[in-house]
C-alpha positions in Angstrom: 0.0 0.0 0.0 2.7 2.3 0.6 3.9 1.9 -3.3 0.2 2.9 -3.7 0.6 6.2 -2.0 3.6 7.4 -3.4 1.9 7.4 -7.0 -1.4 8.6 -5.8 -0.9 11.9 -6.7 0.0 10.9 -10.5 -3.0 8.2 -10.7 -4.9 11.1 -9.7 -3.8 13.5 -12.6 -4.3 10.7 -14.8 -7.9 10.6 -13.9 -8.4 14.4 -14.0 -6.9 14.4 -17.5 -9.5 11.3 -18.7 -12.5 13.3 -17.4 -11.2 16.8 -19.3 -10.9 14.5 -22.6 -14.4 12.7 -21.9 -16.5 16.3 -21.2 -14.4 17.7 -23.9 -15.4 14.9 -26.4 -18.8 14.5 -25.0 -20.1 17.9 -25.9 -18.4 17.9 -29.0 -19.9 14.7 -30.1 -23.7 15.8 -28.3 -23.5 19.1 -31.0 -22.2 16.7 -33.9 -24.8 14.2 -33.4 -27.6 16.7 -33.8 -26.2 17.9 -37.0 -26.3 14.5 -38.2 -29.3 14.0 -37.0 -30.8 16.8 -38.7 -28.9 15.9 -41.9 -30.5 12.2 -41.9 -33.9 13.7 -41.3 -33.7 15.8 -44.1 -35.7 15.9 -47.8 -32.5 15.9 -49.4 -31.2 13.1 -50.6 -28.3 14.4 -51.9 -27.8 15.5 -47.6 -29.4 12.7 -46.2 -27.6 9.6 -47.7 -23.5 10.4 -47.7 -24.6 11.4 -43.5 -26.0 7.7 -43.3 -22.8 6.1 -44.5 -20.8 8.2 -42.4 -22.2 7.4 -39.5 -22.3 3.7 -40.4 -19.2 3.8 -41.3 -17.8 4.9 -38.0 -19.6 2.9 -35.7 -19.1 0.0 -37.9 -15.0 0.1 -37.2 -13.3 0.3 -34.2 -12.6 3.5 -32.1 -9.2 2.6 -31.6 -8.7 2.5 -35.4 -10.3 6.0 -35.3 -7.8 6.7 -32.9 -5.0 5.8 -34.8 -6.5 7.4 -38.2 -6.7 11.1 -35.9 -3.9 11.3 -34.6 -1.2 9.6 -37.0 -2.9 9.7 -40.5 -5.1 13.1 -40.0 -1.2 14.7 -39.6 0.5 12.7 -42.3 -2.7 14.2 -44.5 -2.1 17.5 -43.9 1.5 17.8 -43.7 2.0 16.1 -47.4 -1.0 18.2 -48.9 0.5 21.8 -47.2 4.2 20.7 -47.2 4.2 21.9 -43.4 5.0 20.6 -40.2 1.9 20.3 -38.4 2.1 18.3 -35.0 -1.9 16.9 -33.6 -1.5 16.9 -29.8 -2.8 13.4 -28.3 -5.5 15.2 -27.0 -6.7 16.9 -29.5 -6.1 13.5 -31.7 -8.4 12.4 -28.7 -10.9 14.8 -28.5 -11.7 14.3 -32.4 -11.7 10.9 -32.8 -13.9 10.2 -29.5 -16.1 12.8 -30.7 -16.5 11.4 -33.9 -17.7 8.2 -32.3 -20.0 9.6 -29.8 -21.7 11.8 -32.3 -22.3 9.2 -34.8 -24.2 6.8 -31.9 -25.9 10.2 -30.5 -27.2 11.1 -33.8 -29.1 8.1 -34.1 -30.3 8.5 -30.6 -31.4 11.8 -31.6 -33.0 10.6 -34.7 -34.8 8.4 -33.3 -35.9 10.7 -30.8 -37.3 13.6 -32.7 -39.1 10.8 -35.4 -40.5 9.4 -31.5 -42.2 12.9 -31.3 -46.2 13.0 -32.0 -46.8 15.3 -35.3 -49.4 17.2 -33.2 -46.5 18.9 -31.6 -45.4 20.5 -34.3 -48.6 21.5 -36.0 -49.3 23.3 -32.9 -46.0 25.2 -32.9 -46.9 25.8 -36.6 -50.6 27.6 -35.8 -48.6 29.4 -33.3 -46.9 31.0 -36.2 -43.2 29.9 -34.8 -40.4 29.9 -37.3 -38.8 26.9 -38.1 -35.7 27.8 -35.9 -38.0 28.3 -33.1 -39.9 25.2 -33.6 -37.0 23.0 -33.4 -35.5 24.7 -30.1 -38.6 25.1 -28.5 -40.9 22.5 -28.9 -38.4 19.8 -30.6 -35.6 20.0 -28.8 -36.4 19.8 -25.5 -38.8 16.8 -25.9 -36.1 14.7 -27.8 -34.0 15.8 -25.3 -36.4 13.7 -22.9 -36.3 11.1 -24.6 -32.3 10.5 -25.5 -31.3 11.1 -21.7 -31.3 7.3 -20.9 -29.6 6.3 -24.1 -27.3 9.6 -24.0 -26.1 8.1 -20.2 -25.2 5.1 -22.0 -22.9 6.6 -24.2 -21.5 8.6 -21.8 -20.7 5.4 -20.5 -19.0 4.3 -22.8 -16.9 7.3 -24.1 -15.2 7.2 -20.3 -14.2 4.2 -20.7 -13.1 4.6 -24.2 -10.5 7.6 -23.4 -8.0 4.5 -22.1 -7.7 4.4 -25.9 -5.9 7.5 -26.2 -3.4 6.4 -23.8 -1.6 4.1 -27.0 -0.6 7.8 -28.5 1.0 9.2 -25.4 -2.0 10.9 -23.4 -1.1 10.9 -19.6 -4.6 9.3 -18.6 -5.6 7.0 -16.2 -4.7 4.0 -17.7 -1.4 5.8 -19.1 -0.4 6.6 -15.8 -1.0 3.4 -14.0 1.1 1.8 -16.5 4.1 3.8 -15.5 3.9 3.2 -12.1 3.2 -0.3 -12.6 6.4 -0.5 -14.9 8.5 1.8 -12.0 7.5 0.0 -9.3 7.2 -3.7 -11.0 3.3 -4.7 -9.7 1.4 -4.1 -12.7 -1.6 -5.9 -10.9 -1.6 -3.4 -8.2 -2.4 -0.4 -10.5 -4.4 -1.9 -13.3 -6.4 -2.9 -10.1 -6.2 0.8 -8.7 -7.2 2.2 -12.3 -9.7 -0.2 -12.8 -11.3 0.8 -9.0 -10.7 4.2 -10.6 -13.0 4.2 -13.7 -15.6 2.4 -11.7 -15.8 5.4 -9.3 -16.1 8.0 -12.3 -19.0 5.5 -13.8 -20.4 5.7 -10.5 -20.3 9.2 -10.1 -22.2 9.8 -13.0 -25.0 7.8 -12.6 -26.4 10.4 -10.0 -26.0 13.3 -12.2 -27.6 11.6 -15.3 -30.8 10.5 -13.4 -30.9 13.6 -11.8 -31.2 15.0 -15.7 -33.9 12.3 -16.1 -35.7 13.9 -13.8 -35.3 17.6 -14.5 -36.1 16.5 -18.1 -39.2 15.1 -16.6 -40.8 17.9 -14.7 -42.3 19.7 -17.6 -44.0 16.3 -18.8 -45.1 15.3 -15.5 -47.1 18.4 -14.5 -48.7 18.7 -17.6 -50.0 14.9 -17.1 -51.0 15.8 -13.5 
């Protein structure tokens, strides 16, 4: 336990850099999934199909390969195209290619979300005389935003536990720094078990503040049934 101690401080770090990278990546991804969204709900064809086979196409291979493609090809692309020497930081290689993920699961939660909504909704925002903008951020958004809470808390989920990726390209995460001290100090058991009882406590930490945005969420719904 006393090895424990004297890297506390640096597991610690590690953990404050994997929730930065996760928030930083989550509300990228949460804006990018409704502009997907909104892209497969569109009339357009021309919009609506190359956004479907982008979105399959990155949850169909794995986010470590995303990983890989952000942070090594995405500066191998740019640096032969604009004869430069552009350096990605791991956590901005991070931040993109987690994002990229989350928003293309989050747009189909948000898809199926607004298509969830009754039609009677918006031909009353419509008699109203709302605009279009005002439609979608008033009466839309707020009810899909009901409804994707328990499947956005999933995802959440999952994106904390998918920063460990990042730690391959040199991020000092949680999982990065655990495997230093478990190669300084020779027990790699020790602190793969310490990260491990880590990540569980972040998960668990956000399973208050998730329901507690179920029920906020809820209010509205709930006194207009009562």
């Amino acid at each position: 336990m006393d090895v424990l101690q004297a890297y506390t401080g640096q597991l610690l770090q590690g953990a404050l850099m994997t929730v930065q990278l996760a928030c930083a990546a989550l509300v990228c991804g949460l804006v990018l999934g409704l502009v997907l969204a909104a892209c497969q709900l569109s009339r357009h064809t021309w919009l609506r199909r190359p956004v479907a086979v982008l979105t399959g196409v990155l949850r169909g291979v794995p986010e470590f390969l995303v990983v890989l493609v952000c942070y090594f090809g995405l500066s191998n692309l740019i640096n032969n195209h604009f004869d430069s020497a552009f350096d990605i930081s791991p956590f901005f290689a991070g931040v993109v290619s987690l994002a990229l993920v989350m928003g293309a699961y989050a747009s189909e939660v948000f898809r199926g979300s607004f298509v969830a909504l009754e039609r009677g909704q918006l031909e009353a925002a419509r008699s109203l005389g709302l605009s279009p903008v005002q439609t979608f951020f008033l009466v839309r958004l707020p009810q899909a935003w009901r409804i994707a809470i328990p499947s956005l808390g999933n995802l959440w989920q999952s994106l904390l536990k998918d920063t460990s990726l990042v730690s391959v390209v040199g991020l000092e995460d949680l999982l990065k720094k655990s495997n230093m001290a478990a190669q300084a100090s020779h027990q790699p058991f020790l602190f793969l078990m310490a990260a491990a009882v880590m990540y569980f406590c972040l998960l668990a930490l956000s399973d208050p503040l998730v329901s507690a945005l179920e029920r906020r969420a809820q209010r509205p719904y709930q006194a207009h049934r009562s």
